[in-house]
MITIZA-628451 format. One record per residue: x, y, z of N, C-alpha, C in turn. Coordinates in steps of 0.1 Angstrom, whole numbers, padded with zeros to 4 digits, always signed. Example, Ala and Ser with C-alpha at 12.3 -4.5 7.8 and 13.67 -1.06 7.14 Angstrom:
BEGIN
+0132-0057+0078+0123-0045+0078+0132-0033+0078;+0128-0022+0071+0137-0011+0071+0129+0000+0079;
//
This chain:
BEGIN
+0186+0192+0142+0177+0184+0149+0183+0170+0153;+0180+0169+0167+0188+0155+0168+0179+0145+0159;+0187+0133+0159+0183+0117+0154+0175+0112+0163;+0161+0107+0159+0153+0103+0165+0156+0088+0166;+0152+0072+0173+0155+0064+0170+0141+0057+0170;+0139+0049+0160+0126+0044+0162+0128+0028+0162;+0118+0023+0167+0116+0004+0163+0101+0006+0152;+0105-0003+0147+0095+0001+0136+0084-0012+0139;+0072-0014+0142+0065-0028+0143+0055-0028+0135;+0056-0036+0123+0045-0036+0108+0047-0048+0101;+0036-0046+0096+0031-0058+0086+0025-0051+0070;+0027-0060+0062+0016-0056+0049+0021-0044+0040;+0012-0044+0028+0017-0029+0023+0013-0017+0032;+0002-0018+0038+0001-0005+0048+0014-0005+0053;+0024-0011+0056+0036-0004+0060+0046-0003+0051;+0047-0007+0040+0056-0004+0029+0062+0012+0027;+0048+0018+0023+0057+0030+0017+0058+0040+0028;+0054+0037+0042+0059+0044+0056+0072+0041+0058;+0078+0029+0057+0091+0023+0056+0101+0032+0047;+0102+0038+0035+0102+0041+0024+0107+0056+0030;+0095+0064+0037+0097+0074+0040+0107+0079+0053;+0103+0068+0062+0110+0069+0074+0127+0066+0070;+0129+0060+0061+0144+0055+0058+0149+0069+0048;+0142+0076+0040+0146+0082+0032+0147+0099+0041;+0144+0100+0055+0149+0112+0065+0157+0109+0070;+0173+0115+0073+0182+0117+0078+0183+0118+0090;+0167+0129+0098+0171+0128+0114+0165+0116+0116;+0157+0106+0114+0148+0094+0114+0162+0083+0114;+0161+0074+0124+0167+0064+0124+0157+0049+0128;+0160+0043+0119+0152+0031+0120+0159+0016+0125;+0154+0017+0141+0167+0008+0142+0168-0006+0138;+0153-0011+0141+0148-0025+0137+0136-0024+0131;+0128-0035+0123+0118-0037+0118+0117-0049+0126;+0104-0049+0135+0097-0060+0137+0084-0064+0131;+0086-0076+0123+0076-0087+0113+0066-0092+0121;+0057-0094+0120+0046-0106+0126+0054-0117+0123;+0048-0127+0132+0058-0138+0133+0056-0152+0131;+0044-0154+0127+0038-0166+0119+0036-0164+0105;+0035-0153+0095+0041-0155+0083+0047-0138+0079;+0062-0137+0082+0064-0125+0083+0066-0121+0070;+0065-0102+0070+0065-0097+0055+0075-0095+0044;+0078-0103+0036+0084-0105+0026+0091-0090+0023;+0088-0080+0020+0091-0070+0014+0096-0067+0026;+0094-0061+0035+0097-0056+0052+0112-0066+0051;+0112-0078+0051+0123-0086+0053+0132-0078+0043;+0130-0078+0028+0142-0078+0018+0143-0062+0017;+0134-0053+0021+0141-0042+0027+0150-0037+0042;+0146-0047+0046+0156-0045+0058+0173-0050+0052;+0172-0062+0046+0185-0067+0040+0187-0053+0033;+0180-0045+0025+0188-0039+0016+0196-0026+0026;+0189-0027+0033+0190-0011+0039+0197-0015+0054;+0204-0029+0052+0212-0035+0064+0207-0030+0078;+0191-0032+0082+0186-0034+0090+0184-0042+0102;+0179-0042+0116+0179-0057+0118+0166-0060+0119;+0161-0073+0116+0148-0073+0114+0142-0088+0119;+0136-0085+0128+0131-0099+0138+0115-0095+0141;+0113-0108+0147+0102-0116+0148+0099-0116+0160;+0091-0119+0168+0088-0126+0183+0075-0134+0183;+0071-0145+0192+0056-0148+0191+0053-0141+0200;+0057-0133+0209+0052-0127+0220+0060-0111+0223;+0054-0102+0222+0062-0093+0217+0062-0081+0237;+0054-0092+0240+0051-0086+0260+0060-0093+0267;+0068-0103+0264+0076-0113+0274+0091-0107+0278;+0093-0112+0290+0106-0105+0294+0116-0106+0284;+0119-0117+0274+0126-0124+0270+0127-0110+0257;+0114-0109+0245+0117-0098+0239+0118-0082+0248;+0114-0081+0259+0119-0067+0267+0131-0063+0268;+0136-0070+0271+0150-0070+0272+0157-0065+0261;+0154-0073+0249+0163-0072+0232+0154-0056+0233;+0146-0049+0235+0136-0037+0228+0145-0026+0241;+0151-0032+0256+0157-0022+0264+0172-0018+0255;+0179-0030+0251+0192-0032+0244+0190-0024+0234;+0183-0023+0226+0178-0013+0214+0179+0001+0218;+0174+0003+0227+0173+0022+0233+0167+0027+0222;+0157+0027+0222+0146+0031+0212+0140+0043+0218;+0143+0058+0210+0132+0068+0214+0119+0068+0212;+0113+0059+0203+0101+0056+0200+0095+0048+0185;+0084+0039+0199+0081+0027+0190+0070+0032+0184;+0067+0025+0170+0061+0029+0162+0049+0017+0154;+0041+0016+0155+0032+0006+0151+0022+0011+0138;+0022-0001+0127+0017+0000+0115+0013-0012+0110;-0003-0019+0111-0011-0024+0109-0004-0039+0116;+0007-0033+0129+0009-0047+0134+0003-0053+0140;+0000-0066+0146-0008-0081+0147-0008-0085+0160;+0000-0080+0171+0001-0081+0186-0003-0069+0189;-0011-0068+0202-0011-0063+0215+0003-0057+0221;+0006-0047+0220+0011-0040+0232+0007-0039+0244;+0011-0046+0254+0016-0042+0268+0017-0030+0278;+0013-0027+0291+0022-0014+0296+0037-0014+0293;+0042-0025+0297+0058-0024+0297+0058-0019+0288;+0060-0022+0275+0065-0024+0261+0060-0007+0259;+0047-0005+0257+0043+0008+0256+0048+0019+0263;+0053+0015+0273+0061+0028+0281+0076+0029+0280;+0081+0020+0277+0097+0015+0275+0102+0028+0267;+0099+0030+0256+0103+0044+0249+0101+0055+0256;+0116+0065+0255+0109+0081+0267+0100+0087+0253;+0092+0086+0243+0084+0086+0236+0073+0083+0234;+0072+0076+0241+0062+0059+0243+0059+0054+0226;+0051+0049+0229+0045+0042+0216+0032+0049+0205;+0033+0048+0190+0023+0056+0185+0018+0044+0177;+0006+0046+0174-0004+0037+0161-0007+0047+0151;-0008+0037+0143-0016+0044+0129-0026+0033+0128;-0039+0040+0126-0049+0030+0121-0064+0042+0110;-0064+0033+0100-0067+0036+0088-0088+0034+0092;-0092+0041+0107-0101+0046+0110-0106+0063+0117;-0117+0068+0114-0118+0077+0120-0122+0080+0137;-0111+0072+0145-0111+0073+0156-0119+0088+0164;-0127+0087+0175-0130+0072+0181-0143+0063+0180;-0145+0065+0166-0153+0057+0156-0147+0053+0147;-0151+0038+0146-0143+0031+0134-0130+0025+0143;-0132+0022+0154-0121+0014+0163-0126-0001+0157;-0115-0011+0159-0115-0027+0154-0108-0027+0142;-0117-0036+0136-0109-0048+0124-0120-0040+0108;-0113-0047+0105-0121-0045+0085-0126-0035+0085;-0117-0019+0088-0125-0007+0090-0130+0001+0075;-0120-0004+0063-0129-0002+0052-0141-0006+0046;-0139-0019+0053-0153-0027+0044-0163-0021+0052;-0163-0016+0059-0175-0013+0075-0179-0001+0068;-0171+0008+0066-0173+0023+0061-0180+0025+0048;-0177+0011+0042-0184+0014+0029-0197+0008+0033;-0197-0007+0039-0214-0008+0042-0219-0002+0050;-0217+0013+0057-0222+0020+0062-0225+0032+0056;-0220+0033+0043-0223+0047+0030-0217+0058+0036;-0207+0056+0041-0198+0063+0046-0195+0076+0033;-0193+0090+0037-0189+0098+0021-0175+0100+0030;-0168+0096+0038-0154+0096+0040-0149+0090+0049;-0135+0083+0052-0129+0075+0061-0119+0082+0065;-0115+0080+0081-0101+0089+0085-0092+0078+0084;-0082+0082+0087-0068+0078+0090-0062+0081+0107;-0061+0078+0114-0057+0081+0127-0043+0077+0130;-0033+0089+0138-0024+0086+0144-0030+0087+0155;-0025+0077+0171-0026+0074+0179-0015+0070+0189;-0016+0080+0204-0004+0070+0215-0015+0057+0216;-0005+0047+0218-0011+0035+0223-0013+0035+0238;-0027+0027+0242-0025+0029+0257-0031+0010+0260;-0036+0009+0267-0040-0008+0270-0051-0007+0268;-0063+0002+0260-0072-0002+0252-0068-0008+0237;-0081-0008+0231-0077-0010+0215-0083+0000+0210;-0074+0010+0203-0080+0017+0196-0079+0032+0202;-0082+0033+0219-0084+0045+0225-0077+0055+0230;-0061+0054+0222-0050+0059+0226-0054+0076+0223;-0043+0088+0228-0048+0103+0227-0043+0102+0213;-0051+0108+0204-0052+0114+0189-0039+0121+0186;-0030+0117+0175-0018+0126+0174-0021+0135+0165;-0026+0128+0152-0032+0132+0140-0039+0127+0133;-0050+0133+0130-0061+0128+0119-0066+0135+0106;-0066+0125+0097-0069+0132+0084-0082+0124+0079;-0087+0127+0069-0101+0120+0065-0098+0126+0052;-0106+0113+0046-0105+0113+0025-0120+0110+0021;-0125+0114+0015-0136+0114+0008-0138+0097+0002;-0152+0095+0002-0155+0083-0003-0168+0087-0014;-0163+0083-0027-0176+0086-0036-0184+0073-0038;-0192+0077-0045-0201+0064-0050-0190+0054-0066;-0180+0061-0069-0171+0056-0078-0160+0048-0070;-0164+0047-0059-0151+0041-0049-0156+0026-0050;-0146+0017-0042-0148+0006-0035-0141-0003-0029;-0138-0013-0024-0128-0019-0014-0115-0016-0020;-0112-0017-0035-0099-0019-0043-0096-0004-0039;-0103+0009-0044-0099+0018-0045-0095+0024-0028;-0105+0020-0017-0100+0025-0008-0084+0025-0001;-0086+0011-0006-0074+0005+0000-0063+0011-0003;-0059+0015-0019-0051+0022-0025-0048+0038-0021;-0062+0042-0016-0059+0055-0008-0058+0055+0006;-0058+0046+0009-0053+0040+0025-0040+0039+0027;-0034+0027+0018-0020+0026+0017-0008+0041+0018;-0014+0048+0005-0010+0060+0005-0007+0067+0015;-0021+0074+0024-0027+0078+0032-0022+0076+0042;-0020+0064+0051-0010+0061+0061+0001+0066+0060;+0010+0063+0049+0023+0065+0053+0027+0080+0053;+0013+0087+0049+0019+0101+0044+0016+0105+0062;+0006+0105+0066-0001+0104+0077+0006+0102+0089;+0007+0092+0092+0022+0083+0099+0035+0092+0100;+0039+0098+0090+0052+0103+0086+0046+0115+0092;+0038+0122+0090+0037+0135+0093+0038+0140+0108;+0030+0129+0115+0028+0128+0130+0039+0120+0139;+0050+0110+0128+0060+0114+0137+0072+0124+0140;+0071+0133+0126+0077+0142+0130+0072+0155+0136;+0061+0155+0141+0052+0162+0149+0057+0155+0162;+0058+0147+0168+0064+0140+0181+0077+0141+0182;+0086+0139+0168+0099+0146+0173+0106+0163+0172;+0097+0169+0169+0092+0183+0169+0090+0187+0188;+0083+0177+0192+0078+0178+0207+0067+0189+0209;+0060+0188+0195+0045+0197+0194+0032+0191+0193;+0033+0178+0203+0020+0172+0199+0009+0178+0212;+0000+0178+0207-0012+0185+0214-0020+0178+0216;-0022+0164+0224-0027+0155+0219-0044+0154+0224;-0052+0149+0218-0067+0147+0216-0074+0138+0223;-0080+0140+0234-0084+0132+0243-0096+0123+0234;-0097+0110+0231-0107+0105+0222-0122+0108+0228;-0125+0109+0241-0139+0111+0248-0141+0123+0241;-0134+0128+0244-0135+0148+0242-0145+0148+0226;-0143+0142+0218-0150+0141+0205-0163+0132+0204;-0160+0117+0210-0176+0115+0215-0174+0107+0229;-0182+0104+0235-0177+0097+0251-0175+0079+0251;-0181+0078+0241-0184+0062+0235-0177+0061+0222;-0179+0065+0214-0172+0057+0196-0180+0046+0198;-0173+0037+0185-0178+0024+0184-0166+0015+0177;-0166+0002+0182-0156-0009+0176-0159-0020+0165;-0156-0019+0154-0163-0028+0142-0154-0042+0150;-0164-0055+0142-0157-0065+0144-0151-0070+0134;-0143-0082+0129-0133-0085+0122-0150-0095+0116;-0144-0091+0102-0153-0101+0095-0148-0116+0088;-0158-0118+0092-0151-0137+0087-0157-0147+0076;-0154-0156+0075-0159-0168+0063-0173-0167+0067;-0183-0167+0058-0197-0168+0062-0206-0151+0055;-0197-0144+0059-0203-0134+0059-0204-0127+0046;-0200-0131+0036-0203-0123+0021-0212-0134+0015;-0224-0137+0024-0238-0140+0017-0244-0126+0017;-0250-0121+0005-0258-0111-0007-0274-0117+0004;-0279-0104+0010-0295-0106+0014-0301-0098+0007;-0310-0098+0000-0314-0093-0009-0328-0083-0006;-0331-0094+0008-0340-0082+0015-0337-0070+0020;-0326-0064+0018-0323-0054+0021-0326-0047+0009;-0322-0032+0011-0326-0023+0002-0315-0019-0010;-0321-0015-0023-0308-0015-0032-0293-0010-0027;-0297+0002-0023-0284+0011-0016-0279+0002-0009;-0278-0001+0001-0271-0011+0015-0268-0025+0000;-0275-0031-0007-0266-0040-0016-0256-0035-0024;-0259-0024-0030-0246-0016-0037-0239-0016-0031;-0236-0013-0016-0225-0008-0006-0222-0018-0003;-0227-0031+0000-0221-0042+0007-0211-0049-0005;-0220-0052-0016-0215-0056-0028-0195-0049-0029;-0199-0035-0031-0188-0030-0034-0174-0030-0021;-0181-0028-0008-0175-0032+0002-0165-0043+0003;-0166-0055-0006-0160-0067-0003-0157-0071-0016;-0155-0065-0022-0155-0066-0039-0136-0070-0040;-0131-0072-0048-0119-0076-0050-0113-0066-0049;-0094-0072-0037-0091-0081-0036-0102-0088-0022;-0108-0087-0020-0117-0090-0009-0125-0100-0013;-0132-0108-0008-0140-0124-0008-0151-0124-0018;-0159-0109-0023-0168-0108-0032-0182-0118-0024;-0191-0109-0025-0207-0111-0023-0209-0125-0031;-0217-0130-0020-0220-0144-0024-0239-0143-0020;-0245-0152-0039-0256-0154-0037-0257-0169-0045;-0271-0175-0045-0274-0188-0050-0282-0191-0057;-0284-0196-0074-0290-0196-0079-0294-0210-0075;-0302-0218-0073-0306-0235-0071-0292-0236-0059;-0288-0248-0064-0274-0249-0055-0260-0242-0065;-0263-0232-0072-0251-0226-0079-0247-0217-0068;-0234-0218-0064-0231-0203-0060-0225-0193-0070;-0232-0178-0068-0226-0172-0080-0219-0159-0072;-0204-0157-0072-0196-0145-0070-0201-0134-0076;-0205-0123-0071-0212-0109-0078-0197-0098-0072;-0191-0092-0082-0179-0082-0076-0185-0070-0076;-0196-0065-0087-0201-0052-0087-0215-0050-0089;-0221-0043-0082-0233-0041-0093-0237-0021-0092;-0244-0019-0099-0251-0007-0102-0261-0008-0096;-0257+0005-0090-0274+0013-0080-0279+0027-0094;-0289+0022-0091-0303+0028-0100-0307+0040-0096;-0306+0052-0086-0311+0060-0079-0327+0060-0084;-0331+0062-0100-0343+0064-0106-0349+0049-0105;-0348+0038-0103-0354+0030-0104-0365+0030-0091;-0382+0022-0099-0392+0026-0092-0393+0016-0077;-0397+0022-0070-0397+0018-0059-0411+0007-0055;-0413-0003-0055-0427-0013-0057-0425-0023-0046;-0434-0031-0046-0439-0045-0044-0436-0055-0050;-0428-0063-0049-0425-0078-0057-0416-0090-0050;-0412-0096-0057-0409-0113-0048-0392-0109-0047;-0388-0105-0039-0369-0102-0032-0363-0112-0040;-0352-0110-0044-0343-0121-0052-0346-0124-0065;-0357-0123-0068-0365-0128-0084-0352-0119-0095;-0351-0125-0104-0343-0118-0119-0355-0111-0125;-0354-0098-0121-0371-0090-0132-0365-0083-0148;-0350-0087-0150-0350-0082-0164-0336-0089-0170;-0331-0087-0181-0318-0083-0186-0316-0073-0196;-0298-0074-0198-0291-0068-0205-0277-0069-0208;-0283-0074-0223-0267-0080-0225-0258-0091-0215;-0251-0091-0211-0246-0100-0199-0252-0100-0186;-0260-0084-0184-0260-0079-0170-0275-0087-0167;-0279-0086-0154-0291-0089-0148-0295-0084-0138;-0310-0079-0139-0313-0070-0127-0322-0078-0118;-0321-0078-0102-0323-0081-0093-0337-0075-0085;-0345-0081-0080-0356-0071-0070-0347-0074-0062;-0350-0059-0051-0346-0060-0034-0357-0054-0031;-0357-0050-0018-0370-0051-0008-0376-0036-0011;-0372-0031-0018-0372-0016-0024-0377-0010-0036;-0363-0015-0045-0369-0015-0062-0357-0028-0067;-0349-0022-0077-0339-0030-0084-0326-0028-0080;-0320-0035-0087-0302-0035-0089-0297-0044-0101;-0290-0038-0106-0283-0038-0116-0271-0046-0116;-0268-0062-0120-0257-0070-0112-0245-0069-0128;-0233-0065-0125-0230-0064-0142-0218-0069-0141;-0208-0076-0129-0196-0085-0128-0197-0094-0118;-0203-0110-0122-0202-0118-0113-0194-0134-0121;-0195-0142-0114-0187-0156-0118-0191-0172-0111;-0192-0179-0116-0195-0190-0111-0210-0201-0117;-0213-0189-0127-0224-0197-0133-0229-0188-0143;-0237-0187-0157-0241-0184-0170-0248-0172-0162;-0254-0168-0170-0265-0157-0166-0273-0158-0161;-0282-0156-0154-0293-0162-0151-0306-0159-0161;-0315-0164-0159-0331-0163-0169-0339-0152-0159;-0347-0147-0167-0360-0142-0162-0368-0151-0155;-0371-0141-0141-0378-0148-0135-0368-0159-0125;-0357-0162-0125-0349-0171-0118-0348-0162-0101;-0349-0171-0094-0350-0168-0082-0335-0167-0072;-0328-0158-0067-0318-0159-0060-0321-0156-0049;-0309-0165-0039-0311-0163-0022-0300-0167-0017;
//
């Protein structure tokens, strides 16, 4: 099988152990690693040194200036993994391969930003993984390969992530050697639904705890953003208190009462009314326990 040549463009551990795999195939050639370029990836860097790589930056990865360095390269195909720029037509067509993504959604739902945390506040029972050609949408490129992993009620941001990480690079790997195979069949994204949907990128503000929602939707949000993520933010007086997990009650009665109030304890833990029944709060930080009867919002 000939040697394929790729540019490699990633960030983060989502591209670590894809790195890992692609250097450890013989017909796989990896000619460069391109970093994001305002704080590029440490590991990506000292693997490139080990494995005498070349490994650069750009702030602009569409400008003639890097076109040029990506024509000099002769790259049969670019490859993108949780990278931080926009691709271009040029850039995107430059390889007689063109360009592929991997994105850790079940395209063409679950297109955008923070696609795990969205999946869990959406009680998602599983998240895909998508290979993708890139095209000048975001997100809307034809389907190379997709896989999908179960999400239990024992999951949460930490755990997804960890089968994410994985998940890509096995994913990723699989579907480029499916492109250099020259057996891809590829998936028109309409063809599955005509619209999808695009989550937005979540930001400072948003892990305020509403309590008027219902237990379930707080369990999911809670666990959604739970560590290494910002963790659910609520307020005792002017205390703010970090909550990382709590327990959903399935049996707990379903009533009338004042949202936010503390209706019990146990041991450390403290249970919460929501607009429904209870919740069970049993890892938070930033202030003692709260009392019976104490009011959060």
């Amino acid at each position: 099988m000939k040697t394929m040549r790729i540019g490699y463009f990633a960030d983060g551990p989502w591209a670590h152990l894809t790195l890992v795999k692609l250097l450890s195939d013989e017909t796989l050639e990896v000619v460069f690693v391109c970093a994001r370029d305002d704080v590029p990836d440490p590991v990506l860097r000292s693997k490139s040194a080990e494995k005498s790589l070349k490994f650069i930056t750009h702030p602009n990865i569409n400008s003639k200036e890097f076109l040029e360095q990506m024509r000099a390269f002769d790259c049969d195909l670019h490859v993108s993994m949780s990278f931080n720029q926009i691709f271009r037509h040029e850039l995107i067509q430059l390889p007689p391969l063109k360009t592929i993504n991997c994105h850790a959604g079940k395209l063409p739902f679950y297109r955008g930003r923070n696609i795990l945390n969205w999946a869990l506040i959406n009680d998602e029972k599983e998240f895909g993984i998508t290979v993708h050609y890139v095209d000048e949408g975001i997100d809307t490129g034809d389907i190379i390969l997709q896989r999908c992993f179960p999400i239990t009620d024992d999951d949460n941001y930490s755990t997804l992530l960890k089968s994410a990480y994985e998940g890509c690079a096995s994913t990723l790997y699989d579907a480029i050697k499916v492109v250099q195979s020259n057996n891809v069949k590829p998936i028109v994204q309409t063809k599955i639904h005509p619209l999808g949907f695009y989550c937005s990128a979540r930001s400072e503000g948003d892990e305020q705890l509403d309590w008027n929602q219902k237990s379930r939707d707080i369990f999911n949000f809670v666990r959604a953003i739970c560590r290494p993520g910002p963790e659910a933010r609520t307020f005792l007086g002017d205390k703010e208190i970090k909550i990382n997990r709590v327990q959903y009650l399935p049996d707990a009665p379903v009533y009338k009462g004042v949202v936010g109030a503390v209706v019990g304890l146990d041991n450390n833990s403290f249970f919460v009314k929501t607009s429904d029944s209870y919740i069970k709060v049993t890892e938070y930080s930033g202030c003692s326990r709260p009392r019976m009867g104490d009011r959060l919002r």
